[in-house]
N, CA and C of each residue as an Amber inpcrd file, in Angstrom:
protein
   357
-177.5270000 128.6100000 -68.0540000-178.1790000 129.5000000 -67.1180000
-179.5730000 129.8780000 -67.6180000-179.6750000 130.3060000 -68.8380000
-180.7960000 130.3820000 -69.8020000-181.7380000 129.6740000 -69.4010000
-181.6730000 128.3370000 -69.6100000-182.1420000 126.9690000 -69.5210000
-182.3680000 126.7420000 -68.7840000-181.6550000 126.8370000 -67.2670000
-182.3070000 126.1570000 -65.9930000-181.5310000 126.9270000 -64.9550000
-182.5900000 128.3490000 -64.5090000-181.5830000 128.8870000 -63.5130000
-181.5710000 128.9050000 -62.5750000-183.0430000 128.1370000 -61.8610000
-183.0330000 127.2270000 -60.7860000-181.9210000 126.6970000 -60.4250000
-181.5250000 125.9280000 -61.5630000-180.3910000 124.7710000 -61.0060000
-179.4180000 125.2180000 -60.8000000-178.9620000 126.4190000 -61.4960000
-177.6030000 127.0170000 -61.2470000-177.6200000 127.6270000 -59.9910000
-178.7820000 128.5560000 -59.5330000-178.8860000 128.7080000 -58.2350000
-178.9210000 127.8940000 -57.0440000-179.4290000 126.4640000 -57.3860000
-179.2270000 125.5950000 -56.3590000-177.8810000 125.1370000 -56.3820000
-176.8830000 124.8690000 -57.3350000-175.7240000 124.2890000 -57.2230000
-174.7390000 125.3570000 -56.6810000-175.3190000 126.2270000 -56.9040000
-174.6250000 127.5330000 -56.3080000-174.3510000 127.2670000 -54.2770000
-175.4620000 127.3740000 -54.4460000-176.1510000 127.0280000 -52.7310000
-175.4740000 125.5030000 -51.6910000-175.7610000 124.8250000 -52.7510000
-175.3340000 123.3850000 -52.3060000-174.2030000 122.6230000 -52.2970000
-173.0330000 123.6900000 -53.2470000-172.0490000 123.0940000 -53.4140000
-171.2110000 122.6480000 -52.3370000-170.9610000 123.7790000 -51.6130000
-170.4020000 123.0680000 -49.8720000-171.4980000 123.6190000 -48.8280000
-171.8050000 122.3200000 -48.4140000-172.6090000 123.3670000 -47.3080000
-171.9610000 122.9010000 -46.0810000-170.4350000 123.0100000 -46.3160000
-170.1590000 122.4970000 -44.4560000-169.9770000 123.9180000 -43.8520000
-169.9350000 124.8570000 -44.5710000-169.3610000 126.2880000 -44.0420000
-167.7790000 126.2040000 -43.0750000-167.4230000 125.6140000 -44.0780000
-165.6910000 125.8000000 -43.0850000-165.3310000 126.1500000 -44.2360000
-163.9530000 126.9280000 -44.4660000-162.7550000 127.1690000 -45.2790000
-161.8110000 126.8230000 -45.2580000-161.6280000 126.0940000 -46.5800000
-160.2290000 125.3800000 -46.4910000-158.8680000 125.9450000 -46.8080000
-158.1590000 125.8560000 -45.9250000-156.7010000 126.2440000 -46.1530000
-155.3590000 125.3520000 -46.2870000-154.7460000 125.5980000 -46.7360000
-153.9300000 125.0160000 -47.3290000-153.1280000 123.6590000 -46.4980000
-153.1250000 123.8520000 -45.1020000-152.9220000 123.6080000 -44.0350000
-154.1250000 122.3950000 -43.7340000-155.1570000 122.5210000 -44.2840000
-155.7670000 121.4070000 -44.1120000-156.0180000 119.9790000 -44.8700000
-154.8720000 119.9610000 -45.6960000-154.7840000 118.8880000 -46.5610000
-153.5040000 117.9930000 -45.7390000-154.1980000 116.6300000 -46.2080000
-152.7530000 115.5110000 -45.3970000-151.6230000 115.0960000 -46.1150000
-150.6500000 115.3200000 -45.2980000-149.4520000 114.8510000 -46.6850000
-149.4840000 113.5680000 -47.1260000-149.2650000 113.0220000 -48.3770000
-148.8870000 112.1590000 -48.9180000-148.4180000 110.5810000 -47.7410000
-147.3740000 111.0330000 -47.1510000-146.6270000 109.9280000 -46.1120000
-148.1050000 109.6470000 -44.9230000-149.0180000 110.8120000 -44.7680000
-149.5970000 110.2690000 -43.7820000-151.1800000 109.4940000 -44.3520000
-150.9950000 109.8400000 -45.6810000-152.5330000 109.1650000 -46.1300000
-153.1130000 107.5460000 -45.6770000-151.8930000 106.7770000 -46.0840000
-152.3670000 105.3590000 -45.5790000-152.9200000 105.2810000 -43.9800000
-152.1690000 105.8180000 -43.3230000-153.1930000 105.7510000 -42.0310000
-154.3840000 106.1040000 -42.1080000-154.5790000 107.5910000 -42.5990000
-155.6980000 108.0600000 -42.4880000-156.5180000 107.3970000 -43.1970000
-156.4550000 107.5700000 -44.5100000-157.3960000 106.6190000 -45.3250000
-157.8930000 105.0510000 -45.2410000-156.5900000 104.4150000 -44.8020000
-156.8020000 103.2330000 -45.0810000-158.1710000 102.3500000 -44.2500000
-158.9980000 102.8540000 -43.0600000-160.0370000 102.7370000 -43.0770000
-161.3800000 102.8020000 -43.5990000-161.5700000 103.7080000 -44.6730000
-162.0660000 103.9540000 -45.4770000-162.1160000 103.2280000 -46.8110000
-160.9400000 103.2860000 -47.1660000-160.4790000 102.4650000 -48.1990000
-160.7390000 100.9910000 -48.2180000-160.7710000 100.6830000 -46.5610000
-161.1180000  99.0250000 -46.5040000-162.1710000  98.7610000 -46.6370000
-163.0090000  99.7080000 -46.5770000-164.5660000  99.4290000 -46.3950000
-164.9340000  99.5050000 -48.1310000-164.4160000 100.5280000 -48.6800000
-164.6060000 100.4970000 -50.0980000-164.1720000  99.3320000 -50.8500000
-163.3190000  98.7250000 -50.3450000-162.9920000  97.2170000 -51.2390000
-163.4720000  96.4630000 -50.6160000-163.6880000  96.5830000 -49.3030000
-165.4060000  95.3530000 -49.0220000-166.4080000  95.4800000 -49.8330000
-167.0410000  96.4200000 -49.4590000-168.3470000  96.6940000 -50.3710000
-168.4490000  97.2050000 -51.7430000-167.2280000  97.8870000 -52.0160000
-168.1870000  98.4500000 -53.5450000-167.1230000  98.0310000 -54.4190000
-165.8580000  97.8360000 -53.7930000-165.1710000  97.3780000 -55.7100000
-165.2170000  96.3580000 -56.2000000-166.0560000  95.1150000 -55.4210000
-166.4200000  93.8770000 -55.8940000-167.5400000  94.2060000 -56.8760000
-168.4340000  95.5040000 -56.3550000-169.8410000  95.1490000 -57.2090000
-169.3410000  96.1020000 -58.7630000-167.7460000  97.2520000 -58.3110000
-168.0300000  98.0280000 -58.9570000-167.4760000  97.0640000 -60.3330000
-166.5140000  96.2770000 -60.3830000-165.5150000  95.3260000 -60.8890000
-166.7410000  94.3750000 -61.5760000-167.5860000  93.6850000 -61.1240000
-168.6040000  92.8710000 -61.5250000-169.1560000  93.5630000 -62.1940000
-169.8610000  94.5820000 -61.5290000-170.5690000  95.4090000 -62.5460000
-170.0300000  95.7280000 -64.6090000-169.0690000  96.4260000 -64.5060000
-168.2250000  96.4590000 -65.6070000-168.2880000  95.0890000 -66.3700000
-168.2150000  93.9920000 -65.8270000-167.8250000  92.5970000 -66.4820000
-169.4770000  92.1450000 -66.8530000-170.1450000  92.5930000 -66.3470000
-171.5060000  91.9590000 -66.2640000-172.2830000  92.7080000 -67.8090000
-171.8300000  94.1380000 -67.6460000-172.2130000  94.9460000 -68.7510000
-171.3790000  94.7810000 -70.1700000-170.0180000  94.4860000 -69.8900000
-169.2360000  93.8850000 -71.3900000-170.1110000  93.0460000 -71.4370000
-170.2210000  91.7100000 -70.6330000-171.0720000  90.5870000 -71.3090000
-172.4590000  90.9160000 -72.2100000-172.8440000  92.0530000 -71.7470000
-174.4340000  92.0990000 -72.2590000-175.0830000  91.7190000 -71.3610000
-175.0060000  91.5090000 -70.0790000-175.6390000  91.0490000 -69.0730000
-176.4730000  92.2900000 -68.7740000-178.0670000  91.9620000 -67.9910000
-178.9740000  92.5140000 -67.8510000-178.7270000  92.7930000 -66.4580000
-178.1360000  91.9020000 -65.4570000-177.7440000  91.8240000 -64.2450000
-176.7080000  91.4650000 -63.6770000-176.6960000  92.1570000 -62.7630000
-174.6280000  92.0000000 -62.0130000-175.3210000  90.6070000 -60.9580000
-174.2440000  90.0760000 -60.4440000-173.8700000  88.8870000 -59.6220000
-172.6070000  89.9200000 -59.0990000-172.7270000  88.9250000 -57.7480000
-171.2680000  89.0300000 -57.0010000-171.4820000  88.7180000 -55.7960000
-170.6040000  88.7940000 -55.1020000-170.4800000  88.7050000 -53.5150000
-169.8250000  89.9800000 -52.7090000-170.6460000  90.6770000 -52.2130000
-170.3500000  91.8040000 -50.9790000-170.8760000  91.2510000 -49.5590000
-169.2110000  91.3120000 -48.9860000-168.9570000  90.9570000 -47.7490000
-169.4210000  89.8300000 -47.2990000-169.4810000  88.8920000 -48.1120000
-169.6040000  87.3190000 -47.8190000-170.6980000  87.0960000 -48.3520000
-171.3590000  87.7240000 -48.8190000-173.2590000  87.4450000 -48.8480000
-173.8460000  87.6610000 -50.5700000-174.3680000  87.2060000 -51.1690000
-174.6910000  87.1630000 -52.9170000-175.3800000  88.6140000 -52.8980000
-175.0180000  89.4420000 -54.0980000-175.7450000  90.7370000 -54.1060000
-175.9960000  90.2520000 -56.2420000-177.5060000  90.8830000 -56.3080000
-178.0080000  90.9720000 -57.3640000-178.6830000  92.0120000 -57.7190000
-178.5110000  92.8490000 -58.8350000-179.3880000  94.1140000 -59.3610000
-178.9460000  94.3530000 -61.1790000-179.7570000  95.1040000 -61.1130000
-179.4580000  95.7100000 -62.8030000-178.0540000  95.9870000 -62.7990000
-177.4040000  95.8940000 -63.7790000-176.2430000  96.3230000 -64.2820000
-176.5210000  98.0780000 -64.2320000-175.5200000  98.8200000 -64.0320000
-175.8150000 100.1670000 -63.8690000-174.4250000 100.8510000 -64.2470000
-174.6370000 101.1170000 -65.9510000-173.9460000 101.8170000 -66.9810000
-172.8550000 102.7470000 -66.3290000-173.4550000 103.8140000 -65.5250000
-172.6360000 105.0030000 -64.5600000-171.9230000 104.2930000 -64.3350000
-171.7200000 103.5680000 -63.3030000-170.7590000 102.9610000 -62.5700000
-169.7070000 102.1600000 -63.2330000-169.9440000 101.7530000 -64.3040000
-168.6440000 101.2870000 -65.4380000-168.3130000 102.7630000 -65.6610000
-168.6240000 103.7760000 -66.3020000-168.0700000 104.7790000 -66.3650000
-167.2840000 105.2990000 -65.2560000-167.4170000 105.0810000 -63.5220000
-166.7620000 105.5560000 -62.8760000-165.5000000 104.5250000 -62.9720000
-165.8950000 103.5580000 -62.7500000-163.9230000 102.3070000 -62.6520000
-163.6500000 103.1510000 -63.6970000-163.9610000 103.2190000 -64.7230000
-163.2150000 103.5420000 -66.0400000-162.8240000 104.7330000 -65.4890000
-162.7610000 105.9720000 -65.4650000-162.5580000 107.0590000 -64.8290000
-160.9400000 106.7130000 -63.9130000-161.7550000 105.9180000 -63.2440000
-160.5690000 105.3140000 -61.7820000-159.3750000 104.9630000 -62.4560000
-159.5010000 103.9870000 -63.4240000-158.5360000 103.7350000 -63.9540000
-157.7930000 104.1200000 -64.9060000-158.3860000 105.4850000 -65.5560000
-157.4650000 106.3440000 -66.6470000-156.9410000 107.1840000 -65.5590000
-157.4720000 107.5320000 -64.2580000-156.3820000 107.8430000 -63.7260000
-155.5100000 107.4520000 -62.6170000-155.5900000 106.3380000 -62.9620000
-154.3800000 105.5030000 -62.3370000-153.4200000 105.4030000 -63.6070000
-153.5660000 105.2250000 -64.8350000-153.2370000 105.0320000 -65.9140000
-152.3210000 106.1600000 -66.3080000-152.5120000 107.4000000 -66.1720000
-152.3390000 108.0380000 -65.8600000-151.2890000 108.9560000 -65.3820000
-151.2880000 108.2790000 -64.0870000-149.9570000 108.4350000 -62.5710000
-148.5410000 107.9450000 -63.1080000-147.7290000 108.8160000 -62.7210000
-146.1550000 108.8040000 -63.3070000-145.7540000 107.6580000 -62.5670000
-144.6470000 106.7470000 -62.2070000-144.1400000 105.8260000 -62.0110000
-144.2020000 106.0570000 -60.3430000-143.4920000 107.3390000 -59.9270000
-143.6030000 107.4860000 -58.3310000-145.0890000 107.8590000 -57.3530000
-145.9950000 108.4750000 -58.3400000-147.1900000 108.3990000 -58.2720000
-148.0590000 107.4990000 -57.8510000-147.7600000 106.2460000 -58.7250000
-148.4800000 105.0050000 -58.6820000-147.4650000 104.2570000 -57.8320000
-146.2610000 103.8710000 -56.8360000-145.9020000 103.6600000 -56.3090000
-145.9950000 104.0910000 -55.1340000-146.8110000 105.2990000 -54.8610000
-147.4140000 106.1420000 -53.7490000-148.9490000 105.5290000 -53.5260000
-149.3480000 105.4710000 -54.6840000-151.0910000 105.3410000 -54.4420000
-151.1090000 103.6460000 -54.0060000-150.2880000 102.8740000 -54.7110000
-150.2920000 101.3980000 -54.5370000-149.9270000 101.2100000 -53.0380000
-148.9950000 101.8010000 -52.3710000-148.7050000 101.8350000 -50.8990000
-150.0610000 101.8320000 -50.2870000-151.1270000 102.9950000 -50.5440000
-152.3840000 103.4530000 -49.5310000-152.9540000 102.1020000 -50.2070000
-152.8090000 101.9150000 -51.1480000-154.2470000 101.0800000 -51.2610000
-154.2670000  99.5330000 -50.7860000-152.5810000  99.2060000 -51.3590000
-152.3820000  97.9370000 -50.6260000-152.9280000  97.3870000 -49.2390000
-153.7980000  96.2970000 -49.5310000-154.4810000  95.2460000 -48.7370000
-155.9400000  95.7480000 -48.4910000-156.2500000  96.4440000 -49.2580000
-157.8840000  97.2290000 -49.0770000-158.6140000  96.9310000 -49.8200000
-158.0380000  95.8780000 -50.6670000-159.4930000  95.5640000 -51.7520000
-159.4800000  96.3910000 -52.8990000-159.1660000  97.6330000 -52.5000000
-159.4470000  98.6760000 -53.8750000-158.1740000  98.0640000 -54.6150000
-157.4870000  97.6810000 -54.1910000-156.6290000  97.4110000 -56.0850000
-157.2500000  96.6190000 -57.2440000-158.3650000  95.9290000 -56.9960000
-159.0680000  95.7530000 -57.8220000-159.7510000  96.7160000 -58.7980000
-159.6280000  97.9470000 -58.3610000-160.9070000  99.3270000 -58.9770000
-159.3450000  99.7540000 -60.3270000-157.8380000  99.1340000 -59.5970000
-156.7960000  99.7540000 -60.5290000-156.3640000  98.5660000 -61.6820000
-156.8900000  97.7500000 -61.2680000-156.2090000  96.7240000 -62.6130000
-157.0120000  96.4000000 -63.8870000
């Protein structure tokens, strides 16, 4: 706060700005997530867990630049460190998830591409 109280005041400000309140009542159960999500989810294993998956492999190598293919088409850029840190993230907590857990999450994710972000 000392240090930067700008920022604390802006994160203050910005943290939600949808102005709704959430109640308890507004979370989806478990049984209904794959519907809901699974649009979302498809789009995320189109586009980003190919680059996020490459990415990671590109940076073990020592590679300066990722390769891959998103959504049929060659994508090329810097390797970008964060983003190995997020799979990694993804996958300690999948790693994580108790046996019925990960038999829950594998249901939503199945056929979306993202099971790649868990293996």
């Amino acid at each position: 706060m000392r240090e930067a109280p700008r920022v604390v005041a802006w994160v203050d400000v910005v943290e939600d700005l949808s102005g709704l309140e959430v109640a308890d009542g507004d979370w989806i159960e478990r049984d209904e997530a794959a519907a809901v999500l699974r649009p979302l989810l498809a789009e995320i294993g189109r586009v980003y867990a190919p680059f996020l998956v490459a990415n990671a492999a590109a940076l073990e190598r020592g590679a300066a630049t990722v390769e891959c293919t998103i959504d049929g088409r060659p994508w090329t850029q810097e390797t970008f460190p964060y983003q190995r840190k997020c799979l990694q993230w993804l996958r300690e907590g999948w790693e994580s998830l108790g046996a019925g857990d990960r038999a829950a999450v594998r249901g939503i994710v199945e056929g979306t591409g993202c099971e790649a972000l868990l293996a």
